[in-house]
PyMOL Python script that loads the backbone (N, CA, C, O; Angstrom):
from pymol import cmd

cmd.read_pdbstr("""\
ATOM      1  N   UNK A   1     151.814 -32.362 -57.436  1.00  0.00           N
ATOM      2  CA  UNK A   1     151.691 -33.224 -56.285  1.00  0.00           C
ATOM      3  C   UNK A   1     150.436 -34.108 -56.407  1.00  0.00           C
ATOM      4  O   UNK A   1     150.447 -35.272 -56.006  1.00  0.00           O
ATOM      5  N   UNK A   2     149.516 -33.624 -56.883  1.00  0.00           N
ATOM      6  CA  UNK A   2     148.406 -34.345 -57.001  1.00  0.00           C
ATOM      7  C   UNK A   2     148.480 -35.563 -58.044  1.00  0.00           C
ATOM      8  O   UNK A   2     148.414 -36.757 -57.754  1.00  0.00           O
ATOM      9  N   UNK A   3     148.657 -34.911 -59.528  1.00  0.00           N
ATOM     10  CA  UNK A   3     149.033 -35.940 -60.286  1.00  0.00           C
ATOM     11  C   UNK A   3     150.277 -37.148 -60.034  1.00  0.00           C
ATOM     12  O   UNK A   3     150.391 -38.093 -60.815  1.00  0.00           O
ATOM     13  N   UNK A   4     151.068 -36.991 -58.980  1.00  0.00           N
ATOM     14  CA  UNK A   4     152.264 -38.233 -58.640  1.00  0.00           C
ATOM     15  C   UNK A   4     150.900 -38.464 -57.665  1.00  0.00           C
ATOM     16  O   UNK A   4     150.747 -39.552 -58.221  1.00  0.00           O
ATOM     17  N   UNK A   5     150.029 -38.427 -56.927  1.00  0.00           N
ATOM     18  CA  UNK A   5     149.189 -39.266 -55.954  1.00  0.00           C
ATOM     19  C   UNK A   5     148.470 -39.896 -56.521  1.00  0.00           C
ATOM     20  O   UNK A   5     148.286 -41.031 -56.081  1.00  0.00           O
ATOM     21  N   UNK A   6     147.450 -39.312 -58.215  1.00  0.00           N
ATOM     22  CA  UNK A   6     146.778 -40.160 -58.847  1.00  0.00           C
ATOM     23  C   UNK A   6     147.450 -41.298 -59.357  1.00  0.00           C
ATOM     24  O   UNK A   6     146.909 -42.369 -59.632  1.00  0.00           O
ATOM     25  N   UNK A   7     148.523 -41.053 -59.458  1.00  0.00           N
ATOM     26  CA  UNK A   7     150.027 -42.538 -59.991  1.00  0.00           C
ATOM     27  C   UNK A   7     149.763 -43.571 -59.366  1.00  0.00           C
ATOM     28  O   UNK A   7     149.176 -44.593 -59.721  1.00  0.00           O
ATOM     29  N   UNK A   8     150.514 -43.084 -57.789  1.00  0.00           N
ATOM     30  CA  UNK A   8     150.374 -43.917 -56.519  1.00  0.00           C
ATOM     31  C   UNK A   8     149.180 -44.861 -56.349  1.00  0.00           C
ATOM     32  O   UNK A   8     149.223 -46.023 -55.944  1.00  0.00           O
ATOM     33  N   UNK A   9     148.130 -44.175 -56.719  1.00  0.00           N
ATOM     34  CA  UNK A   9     147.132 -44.849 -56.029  1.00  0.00           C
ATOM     35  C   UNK A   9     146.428 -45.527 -57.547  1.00  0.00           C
ATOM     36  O   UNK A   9     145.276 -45.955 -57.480  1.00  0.00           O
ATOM     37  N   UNK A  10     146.966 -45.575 -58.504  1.00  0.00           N
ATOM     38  CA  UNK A  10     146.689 -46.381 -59.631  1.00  0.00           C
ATOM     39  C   UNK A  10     145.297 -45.834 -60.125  1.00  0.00           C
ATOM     40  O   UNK A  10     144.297 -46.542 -60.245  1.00  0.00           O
ATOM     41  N   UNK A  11     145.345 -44.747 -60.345  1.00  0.00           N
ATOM     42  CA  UNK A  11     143.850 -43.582 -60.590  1.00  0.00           C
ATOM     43  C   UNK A  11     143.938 -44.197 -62.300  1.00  0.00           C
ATOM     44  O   UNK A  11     144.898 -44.964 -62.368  1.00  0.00           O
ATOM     45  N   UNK A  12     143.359 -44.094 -63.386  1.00  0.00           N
ATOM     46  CA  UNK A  12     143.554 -44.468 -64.266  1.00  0.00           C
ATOM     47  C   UNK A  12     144.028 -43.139 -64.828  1.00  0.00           C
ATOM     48  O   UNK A  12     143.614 -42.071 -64.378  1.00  0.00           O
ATOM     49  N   UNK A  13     145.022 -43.238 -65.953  1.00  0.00           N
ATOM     50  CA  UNK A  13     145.478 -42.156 -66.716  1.00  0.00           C
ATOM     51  C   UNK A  13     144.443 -41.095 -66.987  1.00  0.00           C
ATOM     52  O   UNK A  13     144.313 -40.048 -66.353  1.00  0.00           O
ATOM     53  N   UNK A  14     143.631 -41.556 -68.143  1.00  0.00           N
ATOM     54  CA  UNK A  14     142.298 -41.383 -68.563  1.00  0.00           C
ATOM     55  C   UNK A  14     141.489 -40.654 -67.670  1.00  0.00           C
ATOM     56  O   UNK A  14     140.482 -40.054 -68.044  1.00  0.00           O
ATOM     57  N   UNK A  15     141.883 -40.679 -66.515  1.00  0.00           N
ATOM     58  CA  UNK A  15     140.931 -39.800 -65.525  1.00  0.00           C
ATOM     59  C   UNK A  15     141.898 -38.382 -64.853  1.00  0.00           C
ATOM     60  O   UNK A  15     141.238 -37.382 -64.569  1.00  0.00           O
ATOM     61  N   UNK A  16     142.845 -38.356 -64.708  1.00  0.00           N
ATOM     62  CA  UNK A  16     143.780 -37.183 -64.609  1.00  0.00           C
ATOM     63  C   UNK A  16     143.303 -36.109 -64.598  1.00  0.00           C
ATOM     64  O   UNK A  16     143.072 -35.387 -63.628  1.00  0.00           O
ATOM     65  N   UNK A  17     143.098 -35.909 -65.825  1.00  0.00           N
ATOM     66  CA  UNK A  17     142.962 -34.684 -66.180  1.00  0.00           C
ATOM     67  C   UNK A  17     141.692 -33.885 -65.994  1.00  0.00           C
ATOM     68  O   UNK A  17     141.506 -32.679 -65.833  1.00  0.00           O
ATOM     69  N   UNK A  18     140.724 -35.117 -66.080  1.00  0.00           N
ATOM     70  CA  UNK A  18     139.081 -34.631 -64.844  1.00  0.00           C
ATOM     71  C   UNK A  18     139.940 -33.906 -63.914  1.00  0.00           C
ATOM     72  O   UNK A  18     140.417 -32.782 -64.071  1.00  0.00           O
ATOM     73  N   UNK A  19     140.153 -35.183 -62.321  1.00  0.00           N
ATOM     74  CA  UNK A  19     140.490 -34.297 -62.253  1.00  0.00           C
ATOM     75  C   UNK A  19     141.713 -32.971 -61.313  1.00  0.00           C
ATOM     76  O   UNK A  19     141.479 -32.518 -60.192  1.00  0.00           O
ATOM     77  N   UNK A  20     142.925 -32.626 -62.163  1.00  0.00           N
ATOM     78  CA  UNK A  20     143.241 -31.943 -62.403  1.00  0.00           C
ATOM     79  C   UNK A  20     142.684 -30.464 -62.868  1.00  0.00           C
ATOM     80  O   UNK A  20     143.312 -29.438 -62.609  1.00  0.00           O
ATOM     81  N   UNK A  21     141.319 -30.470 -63.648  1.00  0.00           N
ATOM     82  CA  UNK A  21     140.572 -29.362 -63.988  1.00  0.00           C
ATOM     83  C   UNK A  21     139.947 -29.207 -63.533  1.00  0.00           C
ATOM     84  O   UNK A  21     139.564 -28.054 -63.728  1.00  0.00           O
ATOM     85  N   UNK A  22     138.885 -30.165 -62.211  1.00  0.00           N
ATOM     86  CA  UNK A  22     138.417 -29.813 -61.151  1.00  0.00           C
ATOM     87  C   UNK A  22     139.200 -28.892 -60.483  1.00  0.00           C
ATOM     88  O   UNK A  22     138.866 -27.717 -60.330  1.00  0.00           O
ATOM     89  N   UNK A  23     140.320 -29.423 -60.043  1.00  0.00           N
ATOM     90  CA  UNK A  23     140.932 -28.759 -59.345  1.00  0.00           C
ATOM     91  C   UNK A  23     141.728 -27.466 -59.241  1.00  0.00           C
ATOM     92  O   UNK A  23     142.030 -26.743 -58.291  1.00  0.00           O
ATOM     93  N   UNK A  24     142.007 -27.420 -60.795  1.00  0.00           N
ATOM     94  CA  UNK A  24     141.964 -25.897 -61.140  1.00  0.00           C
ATOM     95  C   UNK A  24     140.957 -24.679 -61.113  1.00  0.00           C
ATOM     96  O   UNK A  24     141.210 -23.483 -61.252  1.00  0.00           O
ATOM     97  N   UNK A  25     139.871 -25.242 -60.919  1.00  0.00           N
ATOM     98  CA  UNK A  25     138.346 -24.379 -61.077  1.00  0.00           C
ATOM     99  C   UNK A  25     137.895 -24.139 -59.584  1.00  0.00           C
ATOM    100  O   UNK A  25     137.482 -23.014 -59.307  1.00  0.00           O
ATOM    101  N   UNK A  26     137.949 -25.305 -58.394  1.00  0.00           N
ATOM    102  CA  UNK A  26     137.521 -25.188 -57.405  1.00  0.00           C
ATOM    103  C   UNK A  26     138.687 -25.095 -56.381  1.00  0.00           C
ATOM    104  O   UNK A  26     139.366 -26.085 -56.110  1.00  0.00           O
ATOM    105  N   UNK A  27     138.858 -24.102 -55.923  1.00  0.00           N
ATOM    106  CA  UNK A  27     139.730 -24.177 -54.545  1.00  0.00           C
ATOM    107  C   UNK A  27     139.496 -25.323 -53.769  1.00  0.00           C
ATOM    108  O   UNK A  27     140.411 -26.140 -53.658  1.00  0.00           O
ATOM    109  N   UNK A  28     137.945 -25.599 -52.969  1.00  0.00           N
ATOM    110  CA  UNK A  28     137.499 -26.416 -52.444  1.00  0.00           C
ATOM    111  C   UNK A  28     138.114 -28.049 -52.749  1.00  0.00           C
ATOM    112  O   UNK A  28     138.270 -28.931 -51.904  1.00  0.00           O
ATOM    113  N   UNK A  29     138.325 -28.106 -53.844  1.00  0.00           N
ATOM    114  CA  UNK A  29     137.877 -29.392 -54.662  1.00  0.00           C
ATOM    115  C   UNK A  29     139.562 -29.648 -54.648  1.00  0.00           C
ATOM    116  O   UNK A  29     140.075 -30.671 -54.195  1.00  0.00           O
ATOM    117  N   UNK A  30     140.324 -28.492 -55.245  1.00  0.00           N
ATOM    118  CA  UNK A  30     142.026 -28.564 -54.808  1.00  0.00           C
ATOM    119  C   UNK A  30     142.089 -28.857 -53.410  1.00  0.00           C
ATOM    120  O   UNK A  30     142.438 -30.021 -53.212  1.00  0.00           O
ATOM    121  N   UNK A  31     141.921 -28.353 -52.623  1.00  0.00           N
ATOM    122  CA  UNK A  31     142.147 -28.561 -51.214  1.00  0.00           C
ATOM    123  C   UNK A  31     141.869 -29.748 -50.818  1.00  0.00           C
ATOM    124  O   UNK A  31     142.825 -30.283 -50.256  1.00  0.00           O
ATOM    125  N   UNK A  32     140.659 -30.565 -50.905  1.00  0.00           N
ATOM    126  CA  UNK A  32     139.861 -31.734 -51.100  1.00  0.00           C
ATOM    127  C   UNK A  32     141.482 -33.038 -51.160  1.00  0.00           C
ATOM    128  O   UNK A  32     141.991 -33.779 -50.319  1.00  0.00           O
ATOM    129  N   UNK A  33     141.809 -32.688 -52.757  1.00  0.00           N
ATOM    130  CA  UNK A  33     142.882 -33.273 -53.037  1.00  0.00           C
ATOM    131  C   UNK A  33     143.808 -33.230 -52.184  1.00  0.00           C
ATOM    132  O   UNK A  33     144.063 -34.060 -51.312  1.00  0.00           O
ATOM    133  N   UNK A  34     144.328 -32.260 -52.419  1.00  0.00           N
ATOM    134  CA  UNK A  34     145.569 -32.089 -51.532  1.00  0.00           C
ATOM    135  C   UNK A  34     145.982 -32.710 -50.192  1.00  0.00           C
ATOM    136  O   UNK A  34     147.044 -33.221 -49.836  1.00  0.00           O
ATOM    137  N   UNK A  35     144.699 -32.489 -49.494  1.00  0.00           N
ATOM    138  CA  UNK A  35     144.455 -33.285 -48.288  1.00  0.00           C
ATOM    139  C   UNK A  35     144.972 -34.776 -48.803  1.00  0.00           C
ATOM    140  O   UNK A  35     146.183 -34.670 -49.001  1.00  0.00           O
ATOM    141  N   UNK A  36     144.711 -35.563 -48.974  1.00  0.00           N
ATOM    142  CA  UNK A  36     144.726 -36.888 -49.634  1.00  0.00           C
ATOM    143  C   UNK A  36     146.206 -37.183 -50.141  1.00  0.00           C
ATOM    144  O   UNK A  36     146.951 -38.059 -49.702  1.00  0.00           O
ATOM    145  N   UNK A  37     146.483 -36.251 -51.178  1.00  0.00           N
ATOM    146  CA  UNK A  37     148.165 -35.978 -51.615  1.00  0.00           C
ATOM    147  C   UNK A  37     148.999 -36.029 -50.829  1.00  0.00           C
ATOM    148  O   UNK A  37     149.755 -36.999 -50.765  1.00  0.00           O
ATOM    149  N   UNK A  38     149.085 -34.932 -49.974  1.00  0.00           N
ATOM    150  CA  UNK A  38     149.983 -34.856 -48.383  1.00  0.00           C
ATOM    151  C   UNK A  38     149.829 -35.894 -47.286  1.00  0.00           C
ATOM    152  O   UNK A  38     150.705 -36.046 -46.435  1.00  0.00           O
ATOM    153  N   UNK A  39     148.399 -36.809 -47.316  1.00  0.00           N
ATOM    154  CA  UNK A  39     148.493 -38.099 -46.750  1.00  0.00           C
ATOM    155  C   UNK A  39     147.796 -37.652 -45.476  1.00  0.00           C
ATOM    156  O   UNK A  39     147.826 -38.465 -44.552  1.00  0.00           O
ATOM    157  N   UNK A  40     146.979 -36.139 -45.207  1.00  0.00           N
ATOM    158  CA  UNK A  40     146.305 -35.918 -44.419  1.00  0.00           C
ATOM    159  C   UNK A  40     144.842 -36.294 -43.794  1.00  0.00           C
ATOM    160  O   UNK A  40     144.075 -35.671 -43.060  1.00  0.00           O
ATOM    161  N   UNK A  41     144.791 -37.572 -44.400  1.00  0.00           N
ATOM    162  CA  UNK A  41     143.198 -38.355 -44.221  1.00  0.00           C
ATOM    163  C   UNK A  41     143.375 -39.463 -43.910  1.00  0.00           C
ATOM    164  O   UNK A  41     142.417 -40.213 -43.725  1.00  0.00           O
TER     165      UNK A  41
END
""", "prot")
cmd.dss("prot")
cmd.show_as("cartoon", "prot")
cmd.util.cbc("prot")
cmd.orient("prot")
């Protein structure tokens, strides 16, 4: 879900996977996202 939002919002490829591995490491930092993903901000 996150990575189709970095799409959307024209995130550069090249940066994905930052982060994606943020977001695997930090709950906080997933959640962060997610918020944003689901369109909750």
């Amino acid at each position: 879900m996150i990575r189709a939002w970095l799409f959307k919002i024209e995130e550069p490829e090249e940066e994905h996977n930052i982060v994606l591995d943020k977001c695997r490491y930090d709950p906080e930092v997933r959640e962060y996202f997610l918020k944003y993903a689901l369109g909750k901000f």
